[in-house]
N, C-alpha and C positions, 0 to 999 in steps of 0.2 A: 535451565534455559540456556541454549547456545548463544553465542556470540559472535556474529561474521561480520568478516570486513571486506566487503569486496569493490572491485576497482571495475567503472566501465571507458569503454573509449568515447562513447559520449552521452550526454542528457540524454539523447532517444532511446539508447542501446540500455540504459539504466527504469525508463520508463519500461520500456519493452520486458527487461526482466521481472521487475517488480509486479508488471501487471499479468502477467504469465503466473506467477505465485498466485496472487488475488484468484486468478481462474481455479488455478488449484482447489482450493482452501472451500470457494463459492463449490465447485463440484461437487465435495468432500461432505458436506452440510447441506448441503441443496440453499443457501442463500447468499444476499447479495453482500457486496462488503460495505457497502453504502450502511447497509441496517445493521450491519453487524457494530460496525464502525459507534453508529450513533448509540447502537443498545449500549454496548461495552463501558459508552465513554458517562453514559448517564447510570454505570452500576447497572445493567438488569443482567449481564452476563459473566457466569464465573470466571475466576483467574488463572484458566486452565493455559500451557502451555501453547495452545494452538491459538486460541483466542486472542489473548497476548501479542503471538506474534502476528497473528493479521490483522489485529488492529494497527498493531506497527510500521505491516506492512503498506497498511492505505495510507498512513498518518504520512508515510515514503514516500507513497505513489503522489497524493495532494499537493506535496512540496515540490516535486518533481515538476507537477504537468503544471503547477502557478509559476514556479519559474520558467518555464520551455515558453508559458502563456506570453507573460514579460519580456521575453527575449525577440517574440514575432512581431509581441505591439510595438517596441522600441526600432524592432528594422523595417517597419510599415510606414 
């Protein structure tokens, strides 16, 4: 499995890519990452390298858009 570290210039720019991946991945398999997310995390899906990382990938994208979430309640 690869290991990337990448740097965005902000929350939006990092959601943006993360979620561009997700599209990816949902294309690639014809499903959602929502379910994939949930299958993976309850075991029904292998621990194939791709799986892996888009669970990761959402597990990213989640932390991402609940902080962006927090940052609009707190400037509201």
């Amino acid at each position: 499995m690869r290991k990337e570290h990448l740097e965005y210039d902000s929350p939006v720019d990092a959601l943006v890519a993360v979620a561009k991946r997700l599209s990816h991945y949902e294309g690639q398999f014809g499903m959602r990452s929502e379910e994939v997310f949930n299958q993976y995390s309850k075991g029904n899906l292998e621990d194939s390298v791709e799986f892996v990382e888009w669970a990761n990938s959402y597990r990213h994208f989640l932390a991402i858009h609940s902080d962006l979430a927090r940052r609009i309640d707190d400037a509201a």
